[in-house]
C-alpha positions as CSV (number, residue, x, y, z in Angstrom):
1,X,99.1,108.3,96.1
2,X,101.7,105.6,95.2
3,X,103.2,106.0,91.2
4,X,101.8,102.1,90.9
5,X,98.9,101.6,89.4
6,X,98.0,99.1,92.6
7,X,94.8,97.2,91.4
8,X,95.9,96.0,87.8
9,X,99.1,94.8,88.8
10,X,97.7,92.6,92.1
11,X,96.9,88.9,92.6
12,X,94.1,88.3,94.7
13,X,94.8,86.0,97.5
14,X,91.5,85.1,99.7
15,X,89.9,88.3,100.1
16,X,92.9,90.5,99.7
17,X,94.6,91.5,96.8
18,X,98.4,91.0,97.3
19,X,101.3,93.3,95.5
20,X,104.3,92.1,93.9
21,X,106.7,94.3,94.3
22,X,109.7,93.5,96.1
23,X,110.9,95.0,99.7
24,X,113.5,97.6,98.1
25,X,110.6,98.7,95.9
26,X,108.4,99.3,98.5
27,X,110.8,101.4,100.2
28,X,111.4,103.1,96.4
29,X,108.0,103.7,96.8
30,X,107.8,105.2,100.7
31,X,110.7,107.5,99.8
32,X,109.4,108.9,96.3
33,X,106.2,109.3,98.7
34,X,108.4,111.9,100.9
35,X,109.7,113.5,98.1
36,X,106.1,114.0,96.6
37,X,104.9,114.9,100.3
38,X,102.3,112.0,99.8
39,X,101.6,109.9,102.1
40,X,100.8,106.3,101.9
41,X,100.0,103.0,104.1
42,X,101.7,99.4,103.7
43,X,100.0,96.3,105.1
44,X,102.0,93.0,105.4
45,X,99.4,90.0,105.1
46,X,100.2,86.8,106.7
47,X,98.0,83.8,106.5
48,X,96.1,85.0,109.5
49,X,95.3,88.6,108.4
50,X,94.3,86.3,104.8
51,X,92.2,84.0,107.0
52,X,90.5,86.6,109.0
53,X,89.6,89.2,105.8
54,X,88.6,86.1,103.9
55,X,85.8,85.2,106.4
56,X,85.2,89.1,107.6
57,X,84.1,91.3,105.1
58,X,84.6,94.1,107.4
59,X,87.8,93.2,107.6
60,X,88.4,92.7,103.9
61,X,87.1,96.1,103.5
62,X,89.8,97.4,106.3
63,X,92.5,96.0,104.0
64,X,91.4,97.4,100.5
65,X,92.3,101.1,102.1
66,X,95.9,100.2,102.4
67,X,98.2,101.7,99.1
68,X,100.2,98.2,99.4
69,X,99.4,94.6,100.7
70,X,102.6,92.2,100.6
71,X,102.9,89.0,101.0
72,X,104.0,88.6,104.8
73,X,104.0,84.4,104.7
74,X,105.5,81.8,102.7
75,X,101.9,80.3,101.9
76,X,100.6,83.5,100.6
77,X,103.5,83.7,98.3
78,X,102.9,80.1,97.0
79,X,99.3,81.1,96.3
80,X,100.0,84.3,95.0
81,X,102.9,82.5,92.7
82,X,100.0,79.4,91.5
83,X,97.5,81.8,90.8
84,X,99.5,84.2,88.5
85,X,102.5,82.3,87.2
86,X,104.3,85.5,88.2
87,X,107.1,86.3,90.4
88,X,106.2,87.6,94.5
89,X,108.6,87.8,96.8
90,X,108.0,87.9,100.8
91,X,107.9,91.4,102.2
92,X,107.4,91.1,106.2
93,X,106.8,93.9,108.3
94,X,109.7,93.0,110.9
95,X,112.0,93.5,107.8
96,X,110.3,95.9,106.9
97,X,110.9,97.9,110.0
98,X,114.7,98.1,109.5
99,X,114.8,98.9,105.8
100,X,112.3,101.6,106.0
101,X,113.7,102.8,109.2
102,X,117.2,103.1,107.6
103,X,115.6,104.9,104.4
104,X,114.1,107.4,106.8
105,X,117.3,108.1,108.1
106,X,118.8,108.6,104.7
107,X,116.2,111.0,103.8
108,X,116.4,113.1,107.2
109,X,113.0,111.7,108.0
110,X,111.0,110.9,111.6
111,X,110.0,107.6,112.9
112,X,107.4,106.7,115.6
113,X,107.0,103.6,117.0
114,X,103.4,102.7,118.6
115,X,103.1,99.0,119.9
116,X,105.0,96.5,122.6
117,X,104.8,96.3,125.8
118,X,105.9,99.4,128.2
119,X,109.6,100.1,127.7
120,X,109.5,98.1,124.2
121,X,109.3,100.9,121.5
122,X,112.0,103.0,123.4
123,X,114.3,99.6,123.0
124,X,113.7,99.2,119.7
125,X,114.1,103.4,119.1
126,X,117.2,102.8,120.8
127,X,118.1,99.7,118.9
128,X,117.1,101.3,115.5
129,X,119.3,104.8,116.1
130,X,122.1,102.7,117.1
131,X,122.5,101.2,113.7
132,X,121.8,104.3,111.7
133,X,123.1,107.5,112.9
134,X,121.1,110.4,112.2
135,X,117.5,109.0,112.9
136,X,115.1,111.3,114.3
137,X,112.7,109.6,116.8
138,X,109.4,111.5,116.7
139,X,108.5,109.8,119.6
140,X,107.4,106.5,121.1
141,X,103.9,104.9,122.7
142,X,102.7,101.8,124.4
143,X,99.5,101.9,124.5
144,X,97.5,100.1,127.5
145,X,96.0,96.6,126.8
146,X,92.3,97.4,126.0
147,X,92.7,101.1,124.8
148,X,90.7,100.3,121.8
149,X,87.8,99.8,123.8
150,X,87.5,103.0,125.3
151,X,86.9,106.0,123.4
152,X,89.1,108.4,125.4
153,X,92.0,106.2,125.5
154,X,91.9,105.8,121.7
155,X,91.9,109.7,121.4
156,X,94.9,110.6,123.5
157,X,96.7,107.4,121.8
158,X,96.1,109.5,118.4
159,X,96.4,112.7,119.7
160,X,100.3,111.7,120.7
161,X,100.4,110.5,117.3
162,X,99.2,113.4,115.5
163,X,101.4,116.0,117.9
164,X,104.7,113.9,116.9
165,X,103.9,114.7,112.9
166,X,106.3,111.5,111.9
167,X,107.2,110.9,108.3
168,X,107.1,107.2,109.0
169,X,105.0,105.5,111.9
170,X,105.4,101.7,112.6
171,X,102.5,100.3,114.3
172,X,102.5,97.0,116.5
173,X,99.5,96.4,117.9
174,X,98.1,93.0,115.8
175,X,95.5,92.6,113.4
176,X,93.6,94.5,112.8
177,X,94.2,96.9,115.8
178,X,96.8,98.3,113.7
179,X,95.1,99.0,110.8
180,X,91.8,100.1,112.6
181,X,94.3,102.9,114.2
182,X,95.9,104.0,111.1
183,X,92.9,104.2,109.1
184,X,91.5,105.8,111.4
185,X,94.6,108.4,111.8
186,X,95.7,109.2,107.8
187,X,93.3,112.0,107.2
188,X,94.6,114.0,110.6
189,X,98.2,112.7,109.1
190,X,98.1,112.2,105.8
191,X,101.4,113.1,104.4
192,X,102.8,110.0,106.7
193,X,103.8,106.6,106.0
194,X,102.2,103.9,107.8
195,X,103.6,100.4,108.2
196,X,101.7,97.7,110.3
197,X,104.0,95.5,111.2
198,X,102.6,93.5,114.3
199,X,106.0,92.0,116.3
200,X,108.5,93.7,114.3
201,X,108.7,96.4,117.2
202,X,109.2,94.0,120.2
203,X,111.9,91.8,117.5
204,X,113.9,95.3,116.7
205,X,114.1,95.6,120.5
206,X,115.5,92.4,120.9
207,X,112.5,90.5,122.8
208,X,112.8,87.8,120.7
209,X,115.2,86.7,117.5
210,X,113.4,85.7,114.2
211,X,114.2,82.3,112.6
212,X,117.3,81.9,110.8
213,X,117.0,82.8,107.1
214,X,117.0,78.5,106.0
215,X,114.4,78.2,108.0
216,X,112.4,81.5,106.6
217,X,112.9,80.4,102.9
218,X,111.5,77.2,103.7
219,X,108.0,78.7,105.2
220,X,108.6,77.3,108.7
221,X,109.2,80.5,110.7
222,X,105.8,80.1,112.1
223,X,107.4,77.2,113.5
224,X,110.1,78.7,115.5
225,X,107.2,81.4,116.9
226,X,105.4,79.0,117.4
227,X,108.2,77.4,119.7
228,X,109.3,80.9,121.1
229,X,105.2,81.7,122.1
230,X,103.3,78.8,122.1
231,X,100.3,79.8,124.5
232,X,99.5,82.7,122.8
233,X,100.0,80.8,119.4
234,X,99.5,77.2,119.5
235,X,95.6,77.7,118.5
236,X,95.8,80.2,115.7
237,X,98.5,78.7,113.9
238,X,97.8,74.8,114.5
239,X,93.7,75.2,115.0
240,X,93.4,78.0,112.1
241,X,96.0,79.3,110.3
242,X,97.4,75.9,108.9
243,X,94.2,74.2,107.5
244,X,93.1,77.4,105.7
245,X,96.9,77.7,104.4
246,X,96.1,74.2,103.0
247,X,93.1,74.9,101.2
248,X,94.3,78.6,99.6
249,X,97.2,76.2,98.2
250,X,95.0,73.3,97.1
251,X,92.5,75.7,95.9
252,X,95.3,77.7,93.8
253,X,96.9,74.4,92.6
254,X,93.3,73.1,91.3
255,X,92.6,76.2,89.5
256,X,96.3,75.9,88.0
257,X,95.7,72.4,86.8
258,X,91.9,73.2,85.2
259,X,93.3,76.0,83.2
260,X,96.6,74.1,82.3
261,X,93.8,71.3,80.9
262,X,91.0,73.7,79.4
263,X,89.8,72.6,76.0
264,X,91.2,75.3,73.3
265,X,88.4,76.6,71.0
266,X,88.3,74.6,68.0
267,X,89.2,76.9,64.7
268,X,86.2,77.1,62.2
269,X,87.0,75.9,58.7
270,X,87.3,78.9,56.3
271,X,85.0,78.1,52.8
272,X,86.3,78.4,49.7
């Protein structure tokens, strides 16, 4: 289990509950995790994985089994920021990918990637050894569009998994295949990390570029996705994504202005 105490030191955002610790303290975390032989899962939480727990409790419930959920999205920062008055940073899971990749290879950990179309993870692996020598590759899956649907598909997707015995597996399948798949894989690998980190696999292979780091800052890189995939985007980001984004802002700044405003209790006079 992480050395965080988790759930007192969280803000919750929609139905989530969203960590503030920083991207090189989550990777503190995954390697004092190694050295304890714990294991551990990460979730990164965009506006749509916040949009889709908030109205699924199912969902919400998927998400509460993760040891960390980070702010992956500039508007679940802001919320996250109105809400507690504290400091949250944004931790995304295709960042995430190289830092905790690199710390593996520090550590003389293994890495399996699981996600991407065929040939995808094996770029990335490829990609990711390049820049740090001394990576082990545990191995590498892309599984077949559907597999979730069929029972025997899902088993030999795990049953790879569970062979390989990673120390780190990066899983890019979406929400919330992803996080069905590692929840339903810790106990047959518990002593592994588990990051979910939806394109970061087919962005470490070089499939596509993320934005550049102006345009990050300012919370429009769902803009230059949105440019780079636009059928498969245009209607969760414009239809769904952005109004609920409005309203978890306007909700956090209305509960920031009643409190700012809330009548202090009035001091009763002391007799003589």
């Amino acid at each position: 289990m992480p050395v965080m105490d988790a759930e007192t030191s969280t803000v919750p955002v929609g139905a989530v509950r969203i960590s503030p610790l920083s991207e090189t303290e989550i990777v503190d975390e995954v390697i004092g995790g190694w050295q304890r032989r714990a294991g551990g899962w990460i979730v990164t939480a965009n506006v749509d994985i916040v949009r889709a727990t908030t109205r699924d409790p199912r969902l919400a419930g998927l998400v509460a089994q993760a040891d960390f959920v980070v702010a992956d999205g500039m508007p679940v920062v802001w919320t996250a920021k109105l809400s507690s008055g504290r400091a949250f940073d944004r931790v995304t899971g295709a960042s995430l990918v190289f830092s905790l990749t690199e710390a593996a290879a520090r550590s003389g950990r293994s890495v399996y990637l699981l996600g991407g179309e065929p040939g995808v993870p094996e770029a990335a692996a490829e990609v990711l050894s390049s820049r740090y020598p001394g990576l082990r590759i545990a191995g590498t899956d892309s599984p077949p569009f559907g597999f979730e649907r069929s029972a025997a598909a899902r088993a030999e997707v795990t049953a790879k998994l569970v062979e390989a015995k990673p120390d780190l597996v990066l899983v890019g399948l979406g929400f919330p295949k992803q996080e069905e798949l590692i929840a339903g894989v810790r106990a047959d690998l518990p002593s592994a990390w588990y990051l979910g980190c939806g394109a970061g696999i087919p962005m470490a292979a070089g499939q596509f570029r993320r934005a550049p780091e102006l345009v990050q800052r300012m919370g429009a890189e769902w803009l230059h996705r949105l440019a780079l995939e636009p059928r498969r985007l245009a209607r969760r980001y414009l239809q769904d994504d952005t109004p609920f984004a409005v309203r978890l802002l306007t909700g956090a700044l209305l509960r920031r202005a009643a409190a700012k405003v809330e009548p202090r209790p009035t001091a009763l006079p002391v007799e003589p």
